[in-house]
PDB file of N, CA, C and O in Angstrom:
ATOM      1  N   UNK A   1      -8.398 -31.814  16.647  1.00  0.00           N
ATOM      2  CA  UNK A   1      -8.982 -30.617  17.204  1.00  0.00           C
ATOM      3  C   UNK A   1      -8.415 -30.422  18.614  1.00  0.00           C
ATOM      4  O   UNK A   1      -8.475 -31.240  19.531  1.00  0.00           O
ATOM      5  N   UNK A   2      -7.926 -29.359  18.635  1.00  0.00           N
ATOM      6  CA  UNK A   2      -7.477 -29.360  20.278  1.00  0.00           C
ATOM      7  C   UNK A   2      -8.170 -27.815  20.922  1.00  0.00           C
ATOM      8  O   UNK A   2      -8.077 -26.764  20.288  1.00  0.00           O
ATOM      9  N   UNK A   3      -8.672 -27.891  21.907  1.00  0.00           N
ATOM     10  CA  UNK A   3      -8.950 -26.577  22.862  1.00  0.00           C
ATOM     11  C   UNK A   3      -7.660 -25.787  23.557  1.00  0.00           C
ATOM     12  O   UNK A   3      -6.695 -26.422  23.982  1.00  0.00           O
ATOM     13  N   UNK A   4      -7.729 -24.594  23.617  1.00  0.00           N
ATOM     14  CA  UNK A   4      -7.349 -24.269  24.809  1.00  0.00           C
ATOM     15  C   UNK A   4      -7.989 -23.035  25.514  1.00  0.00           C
ATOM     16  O   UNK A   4      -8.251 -21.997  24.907  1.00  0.00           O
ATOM     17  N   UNK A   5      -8.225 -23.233  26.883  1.00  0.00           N
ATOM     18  CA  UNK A   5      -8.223 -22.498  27.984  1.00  0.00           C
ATOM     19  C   UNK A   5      -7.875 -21.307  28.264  1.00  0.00           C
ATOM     20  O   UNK A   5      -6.828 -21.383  28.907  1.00  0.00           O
ATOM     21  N   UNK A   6      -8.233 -20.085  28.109  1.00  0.00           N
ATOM     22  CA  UNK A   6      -7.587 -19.191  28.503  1.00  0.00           C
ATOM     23  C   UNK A   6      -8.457 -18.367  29.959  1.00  0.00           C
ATOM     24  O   UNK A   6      -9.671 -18.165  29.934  1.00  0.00           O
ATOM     25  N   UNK A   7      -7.622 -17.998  31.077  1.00  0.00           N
ATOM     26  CA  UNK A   7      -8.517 -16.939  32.147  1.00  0.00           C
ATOM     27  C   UNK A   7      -8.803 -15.942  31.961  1.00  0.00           C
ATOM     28  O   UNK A   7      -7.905 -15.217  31.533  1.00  0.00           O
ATOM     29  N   UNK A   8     -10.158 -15.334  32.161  1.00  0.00           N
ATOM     30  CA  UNK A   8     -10.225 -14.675  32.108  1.00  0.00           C
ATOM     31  C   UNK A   8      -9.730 -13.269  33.388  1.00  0.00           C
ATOM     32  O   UNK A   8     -10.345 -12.965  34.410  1.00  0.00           O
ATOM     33  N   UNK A   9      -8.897 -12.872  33.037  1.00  0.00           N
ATOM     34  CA  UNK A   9      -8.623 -11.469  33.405  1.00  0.00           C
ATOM     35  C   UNK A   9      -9.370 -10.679  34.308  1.00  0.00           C
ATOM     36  O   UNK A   9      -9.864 -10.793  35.430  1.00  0.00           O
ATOM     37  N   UNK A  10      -9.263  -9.759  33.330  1.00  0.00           N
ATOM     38  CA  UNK A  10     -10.144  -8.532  33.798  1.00  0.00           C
ATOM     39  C   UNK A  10     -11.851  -8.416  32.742  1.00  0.00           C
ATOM     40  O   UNK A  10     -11.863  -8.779  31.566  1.00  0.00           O
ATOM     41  N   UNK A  11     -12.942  -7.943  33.348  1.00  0.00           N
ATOM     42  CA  UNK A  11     -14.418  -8.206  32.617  1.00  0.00           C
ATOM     43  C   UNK A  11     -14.848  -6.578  33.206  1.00  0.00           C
ATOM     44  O   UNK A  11     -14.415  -6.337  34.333  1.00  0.00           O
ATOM     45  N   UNK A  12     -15.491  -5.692  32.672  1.00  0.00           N
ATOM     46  CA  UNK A  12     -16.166  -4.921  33.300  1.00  0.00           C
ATOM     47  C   UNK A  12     -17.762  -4.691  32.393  1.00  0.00           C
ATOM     48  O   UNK A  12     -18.113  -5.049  31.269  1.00  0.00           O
ATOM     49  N   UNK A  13     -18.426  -3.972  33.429  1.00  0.00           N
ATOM     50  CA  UNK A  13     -19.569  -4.452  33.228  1.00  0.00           C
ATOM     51  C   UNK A  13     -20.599  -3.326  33.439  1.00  0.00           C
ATOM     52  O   UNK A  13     -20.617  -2.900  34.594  1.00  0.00           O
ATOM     53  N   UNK A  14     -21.602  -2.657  32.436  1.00  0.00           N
ATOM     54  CA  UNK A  14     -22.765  -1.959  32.605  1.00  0.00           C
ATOM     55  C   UNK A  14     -23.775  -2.376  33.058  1.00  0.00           C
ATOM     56  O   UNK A  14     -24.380  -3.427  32.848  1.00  0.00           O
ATOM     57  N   UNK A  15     -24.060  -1.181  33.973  1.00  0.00           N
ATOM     58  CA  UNK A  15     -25.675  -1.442  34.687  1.00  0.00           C
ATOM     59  C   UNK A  15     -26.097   0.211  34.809  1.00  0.00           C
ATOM     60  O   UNK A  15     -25.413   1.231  34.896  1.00  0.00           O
ATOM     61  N   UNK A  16     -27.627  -0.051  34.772  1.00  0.00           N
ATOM     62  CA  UNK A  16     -28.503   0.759  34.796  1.00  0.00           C
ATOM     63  C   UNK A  16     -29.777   0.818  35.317  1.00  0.00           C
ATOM     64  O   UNK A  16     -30.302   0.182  34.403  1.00  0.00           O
ATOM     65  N   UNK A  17     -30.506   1.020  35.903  1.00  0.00           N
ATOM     66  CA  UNK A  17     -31.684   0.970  36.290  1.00  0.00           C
ATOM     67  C   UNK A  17     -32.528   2.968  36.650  1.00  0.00           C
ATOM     68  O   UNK A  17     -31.992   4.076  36.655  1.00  0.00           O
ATOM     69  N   UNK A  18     -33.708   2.603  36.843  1.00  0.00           N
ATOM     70  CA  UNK A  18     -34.414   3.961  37.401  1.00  0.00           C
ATOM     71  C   UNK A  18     -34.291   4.085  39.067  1.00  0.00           C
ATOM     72  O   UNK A  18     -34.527   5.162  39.615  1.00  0.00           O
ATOM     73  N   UNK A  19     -33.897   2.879  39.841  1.00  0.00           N
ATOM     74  CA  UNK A  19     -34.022   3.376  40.748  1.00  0.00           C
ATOM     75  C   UNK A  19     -32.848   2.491  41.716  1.00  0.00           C
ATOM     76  O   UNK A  19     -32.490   1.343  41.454  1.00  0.00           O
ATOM     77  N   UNK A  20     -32.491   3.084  42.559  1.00  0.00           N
ATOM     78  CA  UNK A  20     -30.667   2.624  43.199  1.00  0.00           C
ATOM     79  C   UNK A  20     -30.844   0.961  43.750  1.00  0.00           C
ATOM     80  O   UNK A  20     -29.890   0.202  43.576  1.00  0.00           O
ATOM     81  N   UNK A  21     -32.266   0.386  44.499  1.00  0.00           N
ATOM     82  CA  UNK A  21     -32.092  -0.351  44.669  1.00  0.00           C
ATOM     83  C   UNK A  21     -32.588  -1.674  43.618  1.00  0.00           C
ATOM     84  O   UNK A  21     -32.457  -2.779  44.144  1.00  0.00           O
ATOM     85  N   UNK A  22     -32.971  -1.668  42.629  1.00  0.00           N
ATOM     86  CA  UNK A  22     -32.714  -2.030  41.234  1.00  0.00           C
ATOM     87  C   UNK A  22     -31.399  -2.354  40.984  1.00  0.00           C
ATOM     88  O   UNK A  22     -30.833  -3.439  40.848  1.00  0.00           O
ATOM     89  N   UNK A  23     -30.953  -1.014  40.941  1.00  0.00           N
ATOM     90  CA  UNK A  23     -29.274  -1.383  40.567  1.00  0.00           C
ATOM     91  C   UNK A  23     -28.568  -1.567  41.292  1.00  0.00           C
ATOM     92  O   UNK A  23     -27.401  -1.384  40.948  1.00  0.00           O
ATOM     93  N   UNK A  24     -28.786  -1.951  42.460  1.00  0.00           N
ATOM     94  CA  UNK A  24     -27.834  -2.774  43.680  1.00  0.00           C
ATOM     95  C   UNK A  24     -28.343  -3.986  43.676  1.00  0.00           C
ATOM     96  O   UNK A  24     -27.494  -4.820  43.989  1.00  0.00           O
ATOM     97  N   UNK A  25     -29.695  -4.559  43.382  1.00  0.00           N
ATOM     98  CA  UNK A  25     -29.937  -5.929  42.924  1.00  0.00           C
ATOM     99  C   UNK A  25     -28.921  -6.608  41.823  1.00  0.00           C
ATOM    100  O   UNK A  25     -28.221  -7.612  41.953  1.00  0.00           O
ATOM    101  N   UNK A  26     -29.087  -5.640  40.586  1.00  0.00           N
ATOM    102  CA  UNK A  26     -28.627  -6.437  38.972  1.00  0.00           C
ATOM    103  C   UNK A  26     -27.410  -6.603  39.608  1.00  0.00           C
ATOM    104  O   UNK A  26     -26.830  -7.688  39.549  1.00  0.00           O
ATOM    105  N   UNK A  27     -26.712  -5.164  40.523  1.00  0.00           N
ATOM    106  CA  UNK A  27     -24.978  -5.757  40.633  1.00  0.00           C
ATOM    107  C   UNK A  27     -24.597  -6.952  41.310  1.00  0.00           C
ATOM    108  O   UNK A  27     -23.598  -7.587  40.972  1.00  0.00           O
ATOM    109  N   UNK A  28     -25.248  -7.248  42.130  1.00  0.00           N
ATOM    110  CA  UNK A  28     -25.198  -8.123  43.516  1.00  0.00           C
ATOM    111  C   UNK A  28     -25.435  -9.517  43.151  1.00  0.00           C
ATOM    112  O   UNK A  28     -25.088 -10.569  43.688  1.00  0.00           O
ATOM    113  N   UNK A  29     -26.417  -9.146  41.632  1.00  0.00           N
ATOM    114  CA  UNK A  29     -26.903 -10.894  40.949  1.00  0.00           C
ATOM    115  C   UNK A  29     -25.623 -11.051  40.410  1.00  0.00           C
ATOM    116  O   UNK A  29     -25.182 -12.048  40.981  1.00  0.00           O
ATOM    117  N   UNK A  30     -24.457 -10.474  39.342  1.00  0.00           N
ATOM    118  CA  UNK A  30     -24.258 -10.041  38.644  1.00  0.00           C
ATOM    119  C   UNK A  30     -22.559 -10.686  39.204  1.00  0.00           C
ATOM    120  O   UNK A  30     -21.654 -11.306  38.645  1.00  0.00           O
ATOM    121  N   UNK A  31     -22.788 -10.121  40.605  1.00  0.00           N
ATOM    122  CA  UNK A  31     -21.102 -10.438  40.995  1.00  0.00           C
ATOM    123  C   UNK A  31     -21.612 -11.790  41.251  1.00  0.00           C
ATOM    124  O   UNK A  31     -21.246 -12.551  40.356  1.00  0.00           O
ATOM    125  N   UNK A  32     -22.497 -12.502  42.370  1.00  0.00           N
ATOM    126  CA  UNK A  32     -22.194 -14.341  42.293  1.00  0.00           C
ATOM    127  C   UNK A  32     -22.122 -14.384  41.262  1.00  0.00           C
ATOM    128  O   UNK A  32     -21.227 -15.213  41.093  1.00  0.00           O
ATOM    129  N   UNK A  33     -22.575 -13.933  39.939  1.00  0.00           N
ATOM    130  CA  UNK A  33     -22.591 -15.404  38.905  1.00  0.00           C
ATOM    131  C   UNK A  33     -20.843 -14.846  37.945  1.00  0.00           C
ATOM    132  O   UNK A  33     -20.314 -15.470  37.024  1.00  0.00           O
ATOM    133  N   UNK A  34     -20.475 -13.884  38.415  1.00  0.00           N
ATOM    134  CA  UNK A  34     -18.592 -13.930  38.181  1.00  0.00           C
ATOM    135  C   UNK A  34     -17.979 -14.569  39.271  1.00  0.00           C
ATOM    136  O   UNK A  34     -16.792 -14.880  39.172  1.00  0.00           O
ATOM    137  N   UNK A  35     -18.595 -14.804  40.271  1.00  0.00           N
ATOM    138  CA  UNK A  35     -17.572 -15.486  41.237  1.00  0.00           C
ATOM    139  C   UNK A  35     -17.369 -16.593  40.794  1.00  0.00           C
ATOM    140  O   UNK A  35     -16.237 -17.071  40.858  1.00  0.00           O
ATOM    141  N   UNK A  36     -18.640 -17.431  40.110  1.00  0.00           N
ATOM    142  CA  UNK A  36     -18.280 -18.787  39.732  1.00  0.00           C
ATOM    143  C   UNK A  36     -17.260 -18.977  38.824  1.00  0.00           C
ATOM    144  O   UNK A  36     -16.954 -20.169  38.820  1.00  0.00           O
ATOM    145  N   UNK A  37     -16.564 -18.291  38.012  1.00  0.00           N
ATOM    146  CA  UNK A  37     -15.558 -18.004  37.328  1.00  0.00           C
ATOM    147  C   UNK A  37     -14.190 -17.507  37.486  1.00  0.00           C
ATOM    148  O   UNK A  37     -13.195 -17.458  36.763  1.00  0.00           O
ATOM    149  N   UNK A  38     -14.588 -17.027  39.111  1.00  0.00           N
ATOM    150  CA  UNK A  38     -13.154 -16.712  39.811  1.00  0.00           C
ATOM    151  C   UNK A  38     -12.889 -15.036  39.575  1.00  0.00           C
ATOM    152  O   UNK A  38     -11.708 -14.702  39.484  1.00  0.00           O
ATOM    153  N   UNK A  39     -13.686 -14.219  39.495  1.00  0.00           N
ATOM    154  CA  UNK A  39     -13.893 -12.792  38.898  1.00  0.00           C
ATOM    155  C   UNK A  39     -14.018 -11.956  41.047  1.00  0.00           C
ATOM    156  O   UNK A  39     -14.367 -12.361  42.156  1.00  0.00           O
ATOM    157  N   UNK A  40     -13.709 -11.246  40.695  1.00  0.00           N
ATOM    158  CA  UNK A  40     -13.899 -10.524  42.068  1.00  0.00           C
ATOM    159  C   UNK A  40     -13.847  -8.690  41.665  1.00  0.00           C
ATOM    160  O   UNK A  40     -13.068  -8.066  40.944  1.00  0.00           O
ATOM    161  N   UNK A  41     -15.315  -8.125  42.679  1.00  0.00           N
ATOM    162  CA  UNK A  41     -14.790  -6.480  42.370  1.00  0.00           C
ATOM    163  C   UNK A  41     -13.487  -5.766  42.478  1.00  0.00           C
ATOM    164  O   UNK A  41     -12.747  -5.987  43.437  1.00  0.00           O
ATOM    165  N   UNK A  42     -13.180  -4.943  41.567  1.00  0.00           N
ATOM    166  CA  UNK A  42     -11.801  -4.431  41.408  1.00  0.00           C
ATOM    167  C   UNK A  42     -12.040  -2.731  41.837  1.00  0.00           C
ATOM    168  O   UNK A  42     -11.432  -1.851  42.447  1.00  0.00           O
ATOM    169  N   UNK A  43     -13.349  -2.909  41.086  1.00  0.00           N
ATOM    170  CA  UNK A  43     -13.942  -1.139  41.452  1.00  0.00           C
ATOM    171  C   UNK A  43     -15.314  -0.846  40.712  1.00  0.00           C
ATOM    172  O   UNK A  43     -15.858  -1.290  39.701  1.00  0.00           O
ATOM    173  N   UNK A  44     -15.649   0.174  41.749  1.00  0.00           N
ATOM    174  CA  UNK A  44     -16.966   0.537  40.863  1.00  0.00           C
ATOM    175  C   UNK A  44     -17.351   2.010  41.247  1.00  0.00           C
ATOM    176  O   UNK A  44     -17.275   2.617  42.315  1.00  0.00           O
ATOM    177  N   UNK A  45     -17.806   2.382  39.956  1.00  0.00           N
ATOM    178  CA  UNK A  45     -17.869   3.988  39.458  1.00  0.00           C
ATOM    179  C   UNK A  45     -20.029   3.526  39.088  1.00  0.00           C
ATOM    180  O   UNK A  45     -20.821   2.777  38.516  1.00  0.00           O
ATOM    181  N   UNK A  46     -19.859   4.751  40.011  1.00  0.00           N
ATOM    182  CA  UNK A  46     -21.535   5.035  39.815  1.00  0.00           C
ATOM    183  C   UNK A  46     -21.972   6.601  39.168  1.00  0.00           C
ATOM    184  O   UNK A  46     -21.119   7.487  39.112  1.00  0.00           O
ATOM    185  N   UNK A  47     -23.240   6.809  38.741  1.00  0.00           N
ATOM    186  CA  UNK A  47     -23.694   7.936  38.723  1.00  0.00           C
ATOM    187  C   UNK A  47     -25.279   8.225  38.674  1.00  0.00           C
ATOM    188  O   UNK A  47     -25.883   7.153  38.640  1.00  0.00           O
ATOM    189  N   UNK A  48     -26.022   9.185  38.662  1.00  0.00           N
ATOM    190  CA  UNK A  48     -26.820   9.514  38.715  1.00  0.00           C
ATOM    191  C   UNK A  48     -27.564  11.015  38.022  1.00  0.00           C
ATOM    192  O   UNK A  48     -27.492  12.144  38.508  1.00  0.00           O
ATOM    193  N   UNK A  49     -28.067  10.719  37.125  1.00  0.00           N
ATOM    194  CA  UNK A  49     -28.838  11.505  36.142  1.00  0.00           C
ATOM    195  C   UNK A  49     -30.062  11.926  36.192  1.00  0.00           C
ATOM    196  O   UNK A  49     -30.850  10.980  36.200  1.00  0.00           O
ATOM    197  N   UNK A  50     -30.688  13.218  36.239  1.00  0.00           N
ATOM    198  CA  UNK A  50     -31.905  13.580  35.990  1.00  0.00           C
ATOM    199  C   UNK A  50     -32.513  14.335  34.942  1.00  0.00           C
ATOM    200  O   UNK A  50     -31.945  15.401  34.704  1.00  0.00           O
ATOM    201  N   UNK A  51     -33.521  14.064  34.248  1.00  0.00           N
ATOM    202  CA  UNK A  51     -33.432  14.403  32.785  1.00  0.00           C
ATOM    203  C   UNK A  51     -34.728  15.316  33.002  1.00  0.00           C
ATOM    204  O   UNK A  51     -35.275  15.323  34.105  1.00  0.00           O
ATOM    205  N   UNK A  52     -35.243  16.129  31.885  1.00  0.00           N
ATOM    206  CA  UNK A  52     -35.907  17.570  31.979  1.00  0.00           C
ATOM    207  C   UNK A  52     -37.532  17.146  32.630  1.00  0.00           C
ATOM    208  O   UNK A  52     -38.299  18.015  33.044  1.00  0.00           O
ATOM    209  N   UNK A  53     -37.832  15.818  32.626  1.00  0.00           N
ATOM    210  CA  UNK A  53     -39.038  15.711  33.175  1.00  0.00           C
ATOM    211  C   UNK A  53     -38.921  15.227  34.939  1.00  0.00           C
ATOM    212  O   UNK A  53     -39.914  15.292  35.663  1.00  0.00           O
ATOM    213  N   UNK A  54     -37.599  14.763  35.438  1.00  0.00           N
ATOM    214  CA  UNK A  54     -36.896  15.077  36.497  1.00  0.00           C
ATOM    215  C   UNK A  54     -37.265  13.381  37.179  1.00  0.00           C
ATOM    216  O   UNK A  54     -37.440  13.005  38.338  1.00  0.00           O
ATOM    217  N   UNK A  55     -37.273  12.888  36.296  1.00  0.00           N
ATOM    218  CA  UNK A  55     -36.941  11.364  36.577  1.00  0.00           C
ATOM    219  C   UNK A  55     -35.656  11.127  36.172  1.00  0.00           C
ATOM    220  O   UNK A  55     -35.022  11.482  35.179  1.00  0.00           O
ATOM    221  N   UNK A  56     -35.212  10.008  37.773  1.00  0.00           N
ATOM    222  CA  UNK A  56     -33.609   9.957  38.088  1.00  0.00           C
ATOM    223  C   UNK A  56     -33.198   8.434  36.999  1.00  0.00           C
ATOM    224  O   UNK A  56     -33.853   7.395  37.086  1.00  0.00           O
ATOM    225  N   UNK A  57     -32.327   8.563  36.286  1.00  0.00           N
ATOM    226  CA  UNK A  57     -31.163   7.419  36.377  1.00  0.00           C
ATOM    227  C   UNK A  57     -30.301   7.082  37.017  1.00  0.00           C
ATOM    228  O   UNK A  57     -29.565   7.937  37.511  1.00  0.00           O
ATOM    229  N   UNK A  58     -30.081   5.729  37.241  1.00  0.00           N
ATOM    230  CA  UNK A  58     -28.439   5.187  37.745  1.00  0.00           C
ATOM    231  C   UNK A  58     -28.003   4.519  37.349  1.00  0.00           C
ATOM    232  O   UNK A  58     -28.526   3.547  36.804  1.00  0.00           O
ATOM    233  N   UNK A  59     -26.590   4.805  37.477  1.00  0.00           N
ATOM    234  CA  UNK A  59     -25.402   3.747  36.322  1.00  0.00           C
ATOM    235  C   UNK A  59     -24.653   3.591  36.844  1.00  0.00           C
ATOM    236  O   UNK A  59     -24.219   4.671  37.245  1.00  0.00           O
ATOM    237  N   UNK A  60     -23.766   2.324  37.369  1.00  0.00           N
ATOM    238  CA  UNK A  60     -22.766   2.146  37.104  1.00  0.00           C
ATOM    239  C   UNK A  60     -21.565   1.559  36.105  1.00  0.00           C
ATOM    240  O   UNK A  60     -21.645   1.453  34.881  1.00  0.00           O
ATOM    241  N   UNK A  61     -20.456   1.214  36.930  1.00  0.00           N
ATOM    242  CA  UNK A  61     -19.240   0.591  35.915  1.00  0.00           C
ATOM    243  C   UNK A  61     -18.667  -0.170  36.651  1.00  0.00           C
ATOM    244  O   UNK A  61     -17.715   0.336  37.246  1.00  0.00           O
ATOM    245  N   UNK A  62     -18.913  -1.431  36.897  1.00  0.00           N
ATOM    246  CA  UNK A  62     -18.342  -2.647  38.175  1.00  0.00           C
ATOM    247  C   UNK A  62     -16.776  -2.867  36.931  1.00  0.00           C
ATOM    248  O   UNK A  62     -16.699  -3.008  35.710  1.00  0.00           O
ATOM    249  N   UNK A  63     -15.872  -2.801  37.920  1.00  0.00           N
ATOM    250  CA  UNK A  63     -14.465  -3.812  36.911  1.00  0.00           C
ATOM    251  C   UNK A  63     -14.374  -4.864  37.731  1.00  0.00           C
ATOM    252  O   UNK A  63     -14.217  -4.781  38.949  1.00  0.00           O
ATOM    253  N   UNK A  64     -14.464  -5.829  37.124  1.00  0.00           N
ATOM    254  CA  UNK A  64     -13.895  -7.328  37.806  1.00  0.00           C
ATOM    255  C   UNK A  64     -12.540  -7.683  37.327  1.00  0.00           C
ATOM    256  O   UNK A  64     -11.966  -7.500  36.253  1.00  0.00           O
ATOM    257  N   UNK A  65     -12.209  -8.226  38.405  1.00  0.00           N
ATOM    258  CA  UNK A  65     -10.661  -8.855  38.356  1.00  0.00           C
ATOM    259  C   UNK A  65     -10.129  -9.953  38.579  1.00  0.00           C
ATOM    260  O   UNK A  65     -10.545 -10.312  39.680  1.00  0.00           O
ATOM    261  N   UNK A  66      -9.105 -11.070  37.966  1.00  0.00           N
ATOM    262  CA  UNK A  66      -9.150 -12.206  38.372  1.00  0.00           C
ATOM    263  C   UNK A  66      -8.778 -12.193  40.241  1.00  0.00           C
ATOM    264  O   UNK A  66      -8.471 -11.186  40.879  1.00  0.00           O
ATOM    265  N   UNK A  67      -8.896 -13.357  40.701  1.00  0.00           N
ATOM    266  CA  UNK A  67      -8.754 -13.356  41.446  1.00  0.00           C
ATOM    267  C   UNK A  67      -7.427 -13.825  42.194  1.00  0.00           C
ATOM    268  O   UNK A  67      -8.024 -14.768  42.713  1.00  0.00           O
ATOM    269  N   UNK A  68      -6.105 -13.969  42.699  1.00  0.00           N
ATOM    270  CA  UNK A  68      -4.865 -14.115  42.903  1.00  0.00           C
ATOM    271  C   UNK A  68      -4.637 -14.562  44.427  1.00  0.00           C
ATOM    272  O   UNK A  68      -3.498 -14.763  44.848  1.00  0.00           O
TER     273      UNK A  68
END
């Protein structure tokens, strides 16, 4: 039986919450536990939604990248 190893690359990653600082928590947990893996932000795309009863969503799209 033999293993092998491969790095991981590139990882990107959904988040969502109702309210922004929610979703600046999950991201913030979210990047230490890729750092331990050697992952670092590459970019991140956010947005914000309000739906007919006029409660907000937020989303982003973190890309992680190895690190070099």
């Amino acid at each position: 039986m033999s293993f092998q190893f491969d790095l991981l690359e590139d990882k990107v990653e959904f988040f969502q919450a109702t309210d922004l600082k929610a979703l600046e928590k999950r991201i913030n947990e979210q990047i230490d536990i890729n750092k331990a893996i050697m992952l670092a932000v590459h970019s991140v795309s956010h947005q914000m939604h309000v739906d007919e009863n006029g409660r907000t969503f937020y989303s982003a799209v973190v890309h992680f990248k190895a690190k070099r």
